[in-house]
C-alpha positions in Angstrom: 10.8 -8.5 23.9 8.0 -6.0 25.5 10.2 -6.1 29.2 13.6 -5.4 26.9 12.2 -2.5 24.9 10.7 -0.9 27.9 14.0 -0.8 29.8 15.5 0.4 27.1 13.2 2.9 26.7 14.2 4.6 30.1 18.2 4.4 29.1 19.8 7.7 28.9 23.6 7.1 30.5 26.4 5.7 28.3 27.3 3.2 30.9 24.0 1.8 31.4 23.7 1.6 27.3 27.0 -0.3 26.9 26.0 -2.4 30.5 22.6 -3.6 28.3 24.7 -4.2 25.3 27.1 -6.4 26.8 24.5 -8.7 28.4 23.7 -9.0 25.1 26.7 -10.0 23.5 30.0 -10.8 24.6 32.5 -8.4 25.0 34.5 -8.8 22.6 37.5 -6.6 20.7 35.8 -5.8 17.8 32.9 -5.1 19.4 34.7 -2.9 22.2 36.5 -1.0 19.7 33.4 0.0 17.6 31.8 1.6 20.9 35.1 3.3 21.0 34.9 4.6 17.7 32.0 5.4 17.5 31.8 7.4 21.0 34.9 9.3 19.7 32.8 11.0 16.7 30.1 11.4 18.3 31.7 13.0 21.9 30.3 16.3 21.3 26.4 15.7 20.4 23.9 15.3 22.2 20.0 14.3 21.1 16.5 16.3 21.6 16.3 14.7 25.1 19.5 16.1 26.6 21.3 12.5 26.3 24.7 11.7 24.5 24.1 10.9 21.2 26.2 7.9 21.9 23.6 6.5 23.7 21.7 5.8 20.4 24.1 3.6 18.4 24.3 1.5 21.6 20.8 0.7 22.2 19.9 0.4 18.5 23.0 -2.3 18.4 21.4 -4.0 21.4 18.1 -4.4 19.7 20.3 -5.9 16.7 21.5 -8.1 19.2 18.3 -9.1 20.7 16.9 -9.9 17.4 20.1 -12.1 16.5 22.7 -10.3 14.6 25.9 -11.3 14.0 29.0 -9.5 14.6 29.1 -7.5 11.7 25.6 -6.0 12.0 26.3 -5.3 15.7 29.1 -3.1 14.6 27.4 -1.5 11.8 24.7 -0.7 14.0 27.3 1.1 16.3 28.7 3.0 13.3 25.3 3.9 11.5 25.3 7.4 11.8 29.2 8.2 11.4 29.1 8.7 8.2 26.2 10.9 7.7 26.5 12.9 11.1 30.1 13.4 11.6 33.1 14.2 10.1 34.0 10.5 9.8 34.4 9.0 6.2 34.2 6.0 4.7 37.9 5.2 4.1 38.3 5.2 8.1 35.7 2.3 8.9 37.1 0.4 6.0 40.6 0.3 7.8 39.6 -0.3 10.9 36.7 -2.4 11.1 36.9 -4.4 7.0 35.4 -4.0 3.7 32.2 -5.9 4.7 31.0 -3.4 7.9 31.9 -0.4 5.8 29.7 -1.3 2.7 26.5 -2.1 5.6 26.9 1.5 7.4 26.9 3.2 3.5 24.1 1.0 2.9 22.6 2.7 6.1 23.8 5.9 4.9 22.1 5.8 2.1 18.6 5.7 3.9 18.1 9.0 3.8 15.5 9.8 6.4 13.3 12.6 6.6 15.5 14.8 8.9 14.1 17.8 10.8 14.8 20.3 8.8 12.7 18.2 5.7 9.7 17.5 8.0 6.5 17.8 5.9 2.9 18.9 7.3 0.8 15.9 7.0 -1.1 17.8 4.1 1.4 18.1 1.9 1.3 17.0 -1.6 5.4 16.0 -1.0 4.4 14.2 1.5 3.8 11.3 -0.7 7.1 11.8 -2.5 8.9 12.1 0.7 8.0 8.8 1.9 8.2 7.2 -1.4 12.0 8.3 -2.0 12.5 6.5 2.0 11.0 3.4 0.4 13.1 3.8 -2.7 16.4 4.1 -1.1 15.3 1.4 1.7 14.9 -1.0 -0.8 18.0 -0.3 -3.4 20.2 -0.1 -0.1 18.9 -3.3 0.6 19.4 -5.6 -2.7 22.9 -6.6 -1.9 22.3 -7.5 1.8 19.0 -7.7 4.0 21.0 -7.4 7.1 20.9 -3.3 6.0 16.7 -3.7 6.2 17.0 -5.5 10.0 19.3 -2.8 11.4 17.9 0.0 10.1 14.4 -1.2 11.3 16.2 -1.6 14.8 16.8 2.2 14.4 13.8 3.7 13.6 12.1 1.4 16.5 14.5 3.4 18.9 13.5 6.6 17.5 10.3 5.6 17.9 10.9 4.6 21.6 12.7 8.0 22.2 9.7 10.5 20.2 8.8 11.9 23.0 11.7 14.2 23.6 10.3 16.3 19.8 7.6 18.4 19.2 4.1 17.4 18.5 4.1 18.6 15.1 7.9 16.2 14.3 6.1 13.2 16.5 3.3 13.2 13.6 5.2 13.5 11.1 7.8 10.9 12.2 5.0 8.3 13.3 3.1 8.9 9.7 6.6 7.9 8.1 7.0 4.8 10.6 3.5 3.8 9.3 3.8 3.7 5.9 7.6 3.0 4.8 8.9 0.8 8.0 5.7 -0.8 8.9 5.0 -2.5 5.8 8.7 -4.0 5.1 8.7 -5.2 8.6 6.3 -6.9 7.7 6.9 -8.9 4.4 10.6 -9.1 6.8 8.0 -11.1 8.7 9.6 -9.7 11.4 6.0 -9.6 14.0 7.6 -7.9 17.1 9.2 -5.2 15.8 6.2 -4.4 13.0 3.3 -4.3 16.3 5.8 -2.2 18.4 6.5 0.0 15.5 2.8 0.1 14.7 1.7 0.5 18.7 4.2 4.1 19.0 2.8 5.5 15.2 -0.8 4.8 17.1 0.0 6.1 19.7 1.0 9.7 18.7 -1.2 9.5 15.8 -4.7 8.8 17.2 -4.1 9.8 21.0 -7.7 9.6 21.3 -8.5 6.4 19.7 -5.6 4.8 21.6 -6.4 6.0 25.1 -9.8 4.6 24.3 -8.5 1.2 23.8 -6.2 1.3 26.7 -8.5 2.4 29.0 -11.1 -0.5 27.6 -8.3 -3.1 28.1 -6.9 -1.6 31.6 -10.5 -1.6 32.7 -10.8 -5.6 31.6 -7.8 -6.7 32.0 -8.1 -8.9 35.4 -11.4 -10.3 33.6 -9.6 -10.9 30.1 -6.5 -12.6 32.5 -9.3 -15.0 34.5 -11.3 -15.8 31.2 -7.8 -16.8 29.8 -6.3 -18.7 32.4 -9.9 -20.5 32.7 -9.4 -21.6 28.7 -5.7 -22.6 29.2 -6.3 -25.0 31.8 -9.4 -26.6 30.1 -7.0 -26.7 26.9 -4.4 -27.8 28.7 -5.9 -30.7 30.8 -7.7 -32.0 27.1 -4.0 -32.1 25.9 -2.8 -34.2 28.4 -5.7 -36.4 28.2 -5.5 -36.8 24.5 -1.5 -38.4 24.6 0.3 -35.0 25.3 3.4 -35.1 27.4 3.2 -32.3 30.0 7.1 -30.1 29.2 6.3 -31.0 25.1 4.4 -28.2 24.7 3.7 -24.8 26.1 0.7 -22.3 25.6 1.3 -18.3 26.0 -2.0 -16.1 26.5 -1.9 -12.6 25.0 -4.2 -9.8 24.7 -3.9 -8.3 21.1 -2.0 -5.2 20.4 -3.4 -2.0 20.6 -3.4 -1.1 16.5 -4.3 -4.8 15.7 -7.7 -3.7 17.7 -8.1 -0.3 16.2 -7.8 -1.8 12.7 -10.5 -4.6 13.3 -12.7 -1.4 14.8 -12.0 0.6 11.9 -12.7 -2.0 9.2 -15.5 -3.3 10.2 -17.1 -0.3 11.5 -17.8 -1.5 15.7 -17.0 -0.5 18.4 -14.0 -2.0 20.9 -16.7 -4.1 22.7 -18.1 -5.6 19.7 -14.2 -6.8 18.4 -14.8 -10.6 18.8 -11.7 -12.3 19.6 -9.5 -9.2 21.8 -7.6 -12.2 23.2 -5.8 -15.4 22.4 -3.9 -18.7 23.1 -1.0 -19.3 21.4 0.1 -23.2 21.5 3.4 -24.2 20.8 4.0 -27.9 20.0 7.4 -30.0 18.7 6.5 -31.1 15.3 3.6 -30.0 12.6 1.9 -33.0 12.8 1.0 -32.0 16.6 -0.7 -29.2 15.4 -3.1 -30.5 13.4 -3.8 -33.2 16.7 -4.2 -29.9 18.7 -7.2 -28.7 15.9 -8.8 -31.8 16.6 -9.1 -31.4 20.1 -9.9 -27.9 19.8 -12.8 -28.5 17.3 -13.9 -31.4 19.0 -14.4 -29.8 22.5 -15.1 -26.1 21.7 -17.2 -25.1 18.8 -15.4 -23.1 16.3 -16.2 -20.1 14.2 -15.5 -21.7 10.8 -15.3 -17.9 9.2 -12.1 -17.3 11.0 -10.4 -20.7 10.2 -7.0 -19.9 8.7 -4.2 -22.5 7.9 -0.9 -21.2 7.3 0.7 -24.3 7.6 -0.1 -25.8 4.6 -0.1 -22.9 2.9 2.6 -20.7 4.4 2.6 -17.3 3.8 5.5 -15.6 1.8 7.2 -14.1 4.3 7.5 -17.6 6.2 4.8 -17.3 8.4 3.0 -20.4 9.3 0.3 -21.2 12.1 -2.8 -22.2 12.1 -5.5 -19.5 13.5 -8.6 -20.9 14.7 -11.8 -19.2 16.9 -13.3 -20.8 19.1 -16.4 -20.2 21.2 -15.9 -21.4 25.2 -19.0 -20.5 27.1 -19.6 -17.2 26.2 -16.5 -16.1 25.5 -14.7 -15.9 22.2 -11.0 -16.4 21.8 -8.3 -17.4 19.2 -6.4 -20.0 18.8 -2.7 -19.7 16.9 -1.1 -23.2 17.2 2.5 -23.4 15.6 5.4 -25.3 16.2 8.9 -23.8 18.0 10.8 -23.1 14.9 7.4 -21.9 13.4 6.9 -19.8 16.2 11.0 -18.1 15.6 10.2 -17.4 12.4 6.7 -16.0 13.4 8.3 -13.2 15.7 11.6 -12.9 14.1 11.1 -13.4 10.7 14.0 -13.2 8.4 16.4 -12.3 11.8 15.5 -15.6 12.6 18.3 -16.6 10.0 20.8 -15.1 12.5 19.5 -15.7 15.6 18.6 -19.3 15.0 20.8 -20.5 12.7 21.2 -24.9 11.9 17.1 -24.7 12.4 15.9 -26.0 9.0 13.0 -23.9 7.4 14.6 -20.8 8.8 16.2 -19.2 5.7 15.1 -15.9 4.8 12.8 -15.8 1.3 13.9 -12.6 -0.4 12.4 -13.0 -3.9 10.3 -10.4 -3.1 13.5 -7.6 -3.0 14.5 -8.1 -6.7 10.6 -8.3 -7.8 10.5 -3.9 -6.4 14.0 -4.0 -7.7 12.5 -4.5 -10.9 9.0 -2.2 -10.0 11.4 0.9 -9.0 14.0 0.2 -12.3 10.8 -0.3 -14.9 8.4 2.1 -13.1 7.5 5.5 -14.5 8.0 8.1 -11.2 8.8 7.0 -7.9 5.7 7.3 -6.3 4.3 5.5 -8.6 6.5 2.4 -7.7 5.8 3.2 -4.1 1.8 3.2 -4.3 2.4 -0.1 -5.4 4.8 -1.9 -3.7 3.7 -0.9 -0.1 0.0 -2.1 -1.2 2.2 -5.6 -1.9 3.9 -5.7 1.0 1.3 -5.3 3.8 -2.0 -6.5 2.1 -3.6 -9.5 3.7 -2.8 -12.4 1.5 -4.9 -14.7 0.1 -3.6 -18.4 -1.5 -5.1 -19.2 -5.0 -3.9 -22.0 -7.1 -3.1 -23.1 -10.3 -4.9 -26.6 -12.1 -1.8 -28.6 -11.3 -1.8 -27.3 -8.1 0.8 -24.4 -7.8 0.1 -22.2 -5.1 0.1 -18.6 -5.6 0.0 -16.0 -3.0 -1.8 -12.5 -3.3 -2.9 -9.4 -1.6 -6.6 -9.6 -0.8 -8.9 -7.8 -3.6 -6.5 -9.5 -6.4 -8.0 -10.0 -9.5 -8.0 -13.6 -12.1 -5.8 -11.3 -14.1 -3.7 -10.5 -11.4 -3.2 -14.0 -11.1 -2.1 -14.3 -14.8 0.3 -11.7 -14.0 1.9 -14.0 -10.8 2.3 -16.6 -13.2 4.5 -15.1 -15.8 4.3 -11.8 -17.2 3.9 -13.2 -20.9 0.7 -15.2 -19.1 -0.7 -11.7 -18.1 -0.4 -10.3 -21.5 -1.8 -12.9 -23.9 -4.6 -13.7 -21.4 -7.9 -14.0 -23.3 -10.4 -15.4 -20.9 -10.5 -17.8 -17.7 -12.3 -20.2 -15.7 -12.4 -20.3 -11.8 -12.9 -23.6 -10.3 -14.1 -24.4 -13.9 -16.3 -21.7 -14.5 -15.7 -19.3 -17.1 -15.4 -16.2 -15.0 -14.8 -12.1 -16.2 -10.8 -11.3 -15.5 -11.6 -8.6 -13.2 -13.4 -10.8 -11.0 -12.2 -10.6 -7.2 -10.7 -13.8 -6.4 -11.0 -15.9 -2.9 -8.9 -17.8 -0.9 -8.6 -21.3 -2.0 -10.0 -20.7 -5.7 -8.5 -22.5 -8.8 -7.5 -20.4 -11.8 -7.3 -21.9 -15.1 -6.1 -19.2 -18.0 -7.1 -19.4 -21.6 -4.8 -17.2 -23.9 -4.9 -15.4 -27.0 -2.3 -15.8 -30.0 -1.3 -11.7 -29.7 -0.8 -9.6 -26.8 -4.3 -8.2 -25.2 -4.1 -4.6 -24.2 -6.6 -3.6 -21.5 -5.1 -0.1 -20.6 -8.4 1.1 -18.7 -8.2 -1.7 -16.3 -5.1 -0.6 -14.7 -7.0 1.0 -11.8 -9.1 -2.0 -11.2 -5.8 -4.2 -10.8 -4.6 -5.1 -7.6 -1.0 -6.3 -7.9 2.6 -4.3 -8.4 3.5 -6.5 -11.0 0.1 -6.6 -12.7 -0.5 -2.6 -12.9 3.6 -2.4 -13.6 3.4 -4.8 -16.7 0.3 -3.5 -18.0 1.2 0.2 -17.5 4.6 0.2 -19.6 2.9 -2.2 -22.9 0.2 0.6 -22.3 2.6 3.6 -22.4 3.7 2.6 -25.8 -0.1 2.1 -27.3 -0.6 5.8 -25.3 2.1 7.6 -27.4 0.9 6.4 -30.5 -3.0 7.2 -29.7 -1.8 10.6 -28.5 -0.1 11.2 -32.3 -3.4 9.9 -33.8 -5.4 12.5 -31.8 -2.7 15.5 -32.2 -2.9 15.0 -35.9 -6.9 14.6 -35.6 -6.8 18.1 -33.5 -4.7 19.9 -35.9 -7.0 18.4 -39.1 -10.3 20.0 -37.2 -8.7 23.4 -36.5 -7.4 23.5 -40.4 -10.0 22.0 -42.2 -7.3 19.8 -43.8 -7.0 16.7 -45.2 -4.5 13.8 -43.4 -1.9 13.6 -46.6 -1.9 17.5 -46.6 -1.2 18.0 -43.1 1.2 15.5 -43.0 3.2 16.4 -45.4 3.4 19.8 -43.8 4.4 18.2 -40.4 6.5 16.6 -42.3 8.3 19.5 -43.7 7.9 20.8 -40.0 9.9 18.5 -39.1 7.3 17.6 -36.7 6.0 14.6 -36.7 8.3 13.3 -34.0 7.2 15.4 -31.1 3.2 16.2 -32.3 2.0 13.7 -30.1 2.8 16.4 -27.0 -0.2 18.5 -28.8 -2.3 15.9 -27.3 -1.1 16.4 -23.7 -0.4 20.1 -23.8 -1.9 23.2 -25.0 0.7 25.6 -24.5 2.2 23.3 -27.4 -0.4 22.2 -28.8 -0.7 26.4 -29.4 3.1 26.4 -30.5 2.1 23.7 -32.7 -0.6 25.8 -34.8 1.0 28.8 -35.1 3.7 27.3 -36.5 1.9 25.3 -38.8 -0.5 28.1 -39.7 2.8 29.9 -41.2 4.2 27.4 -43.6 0.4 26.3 -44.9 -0.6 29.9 -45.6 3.3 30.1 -47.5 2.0 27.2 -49.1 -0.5 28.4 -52.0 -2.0 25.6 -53.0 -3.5 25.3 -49.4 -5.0 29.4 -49.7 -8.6 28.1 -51.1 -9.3 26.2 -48.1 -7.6 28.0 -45.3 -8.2 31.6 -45.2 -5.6 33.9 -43.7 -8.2 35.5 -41.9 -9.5 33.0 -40.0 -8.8 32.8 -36.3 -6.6 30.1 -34.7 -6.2 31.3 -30.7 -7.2 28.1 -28.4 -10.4 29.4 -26.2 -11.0 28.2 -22.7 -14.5 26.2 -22.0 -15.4 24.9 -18.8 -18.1 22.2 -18.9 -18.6 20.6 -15.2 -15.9 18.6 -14.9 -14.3 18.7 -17.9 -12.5 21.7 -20.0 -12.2 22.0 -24.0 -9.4 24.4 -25.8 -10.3 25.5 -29.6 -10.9 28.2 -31.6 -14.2 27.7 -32.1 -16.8 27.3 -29.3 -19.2 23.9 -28.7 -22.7 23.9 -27.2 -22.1 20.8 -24.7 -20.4 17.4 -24.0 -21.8 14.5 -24.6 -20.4 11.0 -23.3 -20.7 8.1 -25.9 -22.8 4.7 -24.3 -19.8 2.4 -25.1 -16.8 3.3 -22.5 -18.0 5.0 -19.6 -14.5 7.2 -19.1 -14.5 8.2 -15.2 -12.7 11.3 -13.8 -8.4 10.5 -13.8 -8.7 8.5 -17.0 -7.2 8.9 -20.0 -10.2 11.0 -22.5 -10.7 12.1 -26.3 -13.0 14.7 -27.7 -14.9 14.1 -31.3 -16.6 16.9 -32.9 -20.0 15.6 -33.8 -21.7 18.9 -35.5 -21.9 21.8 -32.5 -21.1 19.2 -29.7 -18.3 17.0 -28.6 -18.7 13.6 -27.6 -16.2 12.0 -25.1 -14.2 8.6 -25.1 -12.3 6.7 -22.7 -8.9 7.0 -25.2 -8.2 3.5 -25.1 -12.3 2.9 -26.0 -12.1 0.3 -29.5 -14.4 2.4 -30.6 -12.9 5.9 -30.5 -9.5 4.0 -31.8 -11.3 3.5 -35.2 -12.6 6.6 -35.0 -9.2 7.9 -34.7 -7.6 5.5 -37.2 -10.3 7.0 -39.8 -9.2 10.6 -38.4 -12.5 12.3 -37.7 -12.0 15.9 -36.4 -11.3 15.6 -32.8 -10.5 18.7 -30.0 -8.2 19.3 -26.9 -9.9 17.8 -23.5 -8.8 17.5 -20.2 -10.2 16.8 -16.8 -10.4 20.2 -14.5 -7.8 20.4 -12.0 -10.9 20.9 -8.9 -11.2 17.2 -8.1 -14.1 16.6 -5.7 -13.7 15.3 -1.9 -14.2 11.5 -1.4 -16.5 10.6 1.4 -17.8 7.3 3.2 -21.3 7.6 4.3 -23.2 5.3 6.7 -26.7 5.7 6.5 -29.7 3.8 7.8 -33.1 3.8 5.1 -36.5 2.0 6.3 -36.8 -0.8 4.9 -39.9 -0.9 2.5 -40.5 -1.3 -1.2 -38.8 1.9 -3.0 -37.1 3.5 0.1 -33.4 2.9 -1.7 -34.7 4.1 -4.6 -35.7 7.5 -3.1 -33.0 7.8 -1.1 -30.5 7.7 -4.5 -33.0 9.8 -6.4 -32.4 12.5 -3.3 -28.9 12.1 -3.7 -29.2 13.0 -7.2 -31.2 16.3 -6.6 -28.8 17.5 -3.7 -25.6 17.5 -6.2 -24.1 14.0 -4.8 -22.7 11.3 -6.9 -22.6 7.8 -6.0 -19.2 6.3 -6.4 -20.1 2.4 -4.6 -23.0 1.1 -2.6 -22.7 -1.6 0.0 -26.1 -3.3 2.1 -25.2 -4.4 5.5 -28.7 -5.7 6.4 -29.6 -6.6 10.2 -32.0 -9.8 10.4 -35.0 -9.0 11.8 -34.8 -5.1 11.7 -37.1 -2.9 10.3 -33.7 -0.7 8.7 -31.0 -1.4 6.4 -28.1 -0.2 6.8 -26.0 1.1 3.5 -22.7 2.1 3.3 -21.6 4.6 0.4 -18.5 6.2 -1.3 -20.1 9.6 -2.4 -18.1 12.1 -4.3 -19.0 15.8 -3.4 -18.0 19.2 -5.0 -15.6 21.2 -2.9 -16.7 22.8 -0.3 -20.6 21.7 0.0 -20.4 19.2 2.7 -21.8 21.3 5.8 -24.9 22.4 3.1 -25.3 18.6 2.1 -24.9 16.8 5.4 -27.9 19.4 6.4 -30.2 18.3 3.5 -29.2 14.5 4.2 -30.2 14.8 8.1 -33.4 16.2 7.5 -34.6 13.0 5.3 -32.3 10.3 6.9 -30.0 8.7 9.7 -26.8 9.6 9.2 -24.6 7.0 10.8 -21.0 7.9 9.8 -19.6 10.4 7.6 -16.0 10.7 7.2 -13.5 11.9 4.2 -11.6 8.7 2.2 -8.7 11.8 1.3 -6.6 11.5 3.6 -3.0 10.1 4.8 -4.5 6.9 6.0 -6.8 5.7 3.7 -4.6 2.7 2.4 -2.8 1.8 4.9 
């Protein structure tokens, strides 16, 4: 596939386009008079590089062809951009080409990409937004047929192939959209070539630096890296033969790993490119499963393995079909991976679901698409789109992890899932009534972080259990989904409860009195919004401030007099709005609220005291409606930083190092020990949280007490991907 993309990578000439496409395919009518068509709306346009724009239909139907498409896909693929970018309408490919070709090139229509004229900077807010609503219409375009998903993928990999011809400013932004909308449904497509191509070009003109840094590394190697392999190849191959293997039943490919694969094993682990442990592999390719697990044996029994990087996908295939089993093996000093797979494993390894059309009869090949209804779902239930995005694409390309249940039912999830994640895979209903659980049978908190191979039994409660604050901690799409809409339900009626309690501390009033006044308001619907917002949480009191001072049996206790204009106070983080004014904020022991969630205000004498909202404690407090006040987070959210830092290692020496961290205005988000045997350091790895613009002063204090090994912002384009 590498040779096929880089020739058609230098194609600019119609003819030599339609020559590729044809050695492709065969030639026939329908085919023929697609290129035909399709030439004959596009005849006058031309793209960035100076080439017809004909040239692109072709070539992104010849990488539809390459990956197996049938007939119709081939011709949609030729037609993709009528629609959209000329005069062409739908009526005219429905006559000519059928009912079936026209509804694939409006499902490609209907992939509205970020065109030029929409191009973001990579700062944006809308950036976000931008990419989410690609996801969005990705997916939805795609619920009636996948074969929309496969070509359009084929499309943006030849704009990827062609970015050169833009500006630098349109290559960015192009490549950051490649990244974090195509990437990730290529691969839960499990389609492996075109995700590492598409992820290879976003590198590249993403992180020039970082990627001529690994291609110089691997240019200067290379001849070693080719020896070193050839040398384990014949070693594995002669212990093959020598152990009943039939020279012609099996093959073995040698590969040096792709050029992001390295920067992300760099990147999260925190080493350089010549500390990466296993920069090449073997891949072994055997007739039936069994063979594979006779290949293990004569792997483990002749080189020793690294048992840490043992991963069997065979048994346990992933969900997007994927199945091989990884191994890492030591051969003299050299390290190197092992993926041994089967034939048909290995089609559906590199084409993934296009391996339903490509390879079709082979059993074990059919696409698994469950996946498609599950966003459906996410994107139909979910509150804003890039809400549903957030959590989809974390779904789609997190490294998976097998769990099971007691009787043995295998559940797949992204790595960092929760046990109550898991009660969420189960069933929905699972996830809700969940009271406590036991992993491998012992009784184990429901935000602990489960592991691969762990068993999960779930205990469950007679009534629904709302855990609203734990929505952040949850890993899963369909756990934070569930829980967020059951929570949006219990948020609307603790935002009445603390409107009501707002409007009783600015009136003095009693519940039945202003209730009844609400009432005659006709109020009581929308007072919860006096919660969210003080412009109407202001509306709010001045109208109510009329009709109780009409009303004179209310006159003794509110005096017309007295003030009722919201005031602005600004304490750290955190802002109140009343009429009166309060000495400080204190936070109760018993929730712990952090910044983003959801907060109520009590008046406790001159003070306030803070709750999480959904804190038991504050819920009775409501329910027995003490005086509460308007609070909010400030909009100034401090910058998110990773810090590296290396502390002598004697009694105390943490300790003063977080006490310093105190005194120089830094809070302490997480704190990781990566400690080196025999060294006299340790080595600590933070997520700090500093005010805005104080990093240059901070990073000065820190480098006069310690070793600062890495410092770099978490706020940024990149951080989840």
């Amino acid at each position: 596939m590498d040779i096929l993309l880089e020739q058609i990578q230098k194609i600019n000439r119609t003819e030599d386009a339609q020559e590729l496409l044809f050695s492709l395919t065969k030639e026939n009518q329908t085919i023929k008079d697609a290129v035909a068509f399709s030439t004959h709306y596009h005849k006058d346009q031309f793209r960035k590089s100076g080439a017809p724009y004909i040239v692109h239909p072709i070539l992104v139907a010849a990488i539809v062809c390459a990956y197996g498409g049938d007939e119709q896909m081939v011709v949609a693929a030729l037609l993709h951009d009528v629609i959209e970018d000329t005069p062409c309408k739908p009526k005219e490919v429905r006559e000519k080409f059928g009912e079936e070709i026209e509804q694939l090139v409006q499902g490609l229509t209907k992939i509205v990409e970020l065109r030029d004229e929409k191009l973001l900077p990579s700062t944006s807010d809308e950036k976000l937004i931008a990419s989410a609503l690609s996801f969005r219409n990705m997916l939805l375009a795609s619920i009636s047929d996948v074969r929309v998903l496969v070509i359009k993928l084929c499309d943006r990999l030849h704009n990827m192939l062609t970015l050169e011809a833009l500006s630098d400013a349109k290559q960015k932004r192009i490549a950051e959209e490649t990244l974090v909308v195509y990437v990730p449904i290529a691969h839960r497509l499990g389609i492996a070539t075109i995700k590492n191509a598409l992820e290879d070009l976003s590198f590249y003109y993403l992180f020039p630096t970082e990627y001529q840094t690994i291609d110089e590394h691997i240019s200067q190697y290379q001849q070693r890296f080719l020896l070193e392999l050839n040398s384990f190849i014949s070693k594995v191959k002669t212990l093959m033969l020598k152990n009943g293997f039939i020279d012609g039943d099996f093959e073995i490919e040698k590969r040096i790993k792709h050029h992001y694969s390295i920067y992300l094993k760099m990147h999260r682990k925190g080493v350089s490119i010549e500390e990466v442990l296993d920069l090449m592999a073997i891949r072994i390719l055997v007739k039936n499963p069994i063979d594979c697990y006779r290949v293990l044996g004569i792997l483990h029994q002749n080189f020793r393995p690294l048992l840490s990087r043992f991963k069997d996908y065979i048994a346990v295939p992933k969900d997007n079909g994927y199945q091989t089993i990884h191994t890492t093996v030591f051969d003299d000093a050299t390290i190197l991976e092992a993926q041994i797979r089967t034939q048909d494993m290995h089609k559906t390894a590199q084409y993934g679901v296009a391996s339903h059309w490509k390879y079709k009869g082979h059993e074990g090949l059919n696409p698994k698409l469950e996946w498609l209804n599950e966003l459906k779902t996410q994107s139909d239930e979910g509150e804003n789109i890039e809400h549903m995005y957030e959590l989809a694409k974390d779904d789609l390309y997190s490294e998976d992890i097998s769990v099971y249940s007691p009787k043995g039912d295998v559940f797949h999830l992204p790595r960092g899932a929760t046990v109550l994640d898991f009660a969420y895979a189960v069933h929905t209903e699972i996830g809700d009534h969940t009271r406590t659980a036991f992993v491998n049978k012992v009784k184990t908190p429901l935000l602990t972080e489960l592991r691969n191979g762990d068993i999960i039994r779930i205990v469950l409660d007679d009534h629904p259990v709302l855990r609203c604050s734990w929505i952040s901690s949850l890993k899963t799409a369909k756990a934070k989904n569930s829980m967020r809409i059951n929570c949006n339900h219990k948020l609307k009626e603790l935002n009445t409860q603390t409107a009501i309690n707002i409007l009783l501390g600015i009136f003095n009033l009693k519940y039945e009195s202003l209730h009844t006044v609400l009432e005659q308001e006709n109020s009581c619907k929308n007072v919860y919004k006096s919660a969210i917002e003080v412009m109407h949480l202001q509306e709010n009191i001045n109208q109510l401030k009329k009709a109780i001072l009409k009303n004179t049996k209310f006159l003794p206790i509110i005096p017309p007099f007295k003030k009722y204009t919201l005031k602005k106070q600004v304490f750290d983080n955190l802002i109140l709005y009343a009429p009166s004014t309060y000495s400080k904020i204190l936070f109760d022991y018993c929730c712990h609220p952090k910044r983003g969630d959801e907060i109520v205000a009590f008046k406790k004498g001159n003070d306030v005291m803070v709750h999480h909202k959904f804190c038991t404690h504050a819920t009775k407090l409501m329910q027995n409606h003490e005086q509460m006040v308007f609070v909010r987070w400030s909009d100034e959210r401090p910058d998110h930083y990773k810090l590296i830092v290396s502390i002598e290692n004697k009694k105390g020496s943490l300790a003063s190092f977080l006490l310093f961290l105190a005194k120089i205005d830094i809070d302490l988000l997480s704190i990781e020990l990566e400690r080196s045997e025999n060294s006299h350091t340790d080595y600590f790895e933070l997520v700090v949280e500093i005010p805005k613009n104080s990093k240059e002063k901070l990073l000065q204090d820190l480098n006069q007490k310690y070793k600062i090994i890495e410092f770099v912002p978490l706020d940024d384009a990149y951080k989840k991907i």
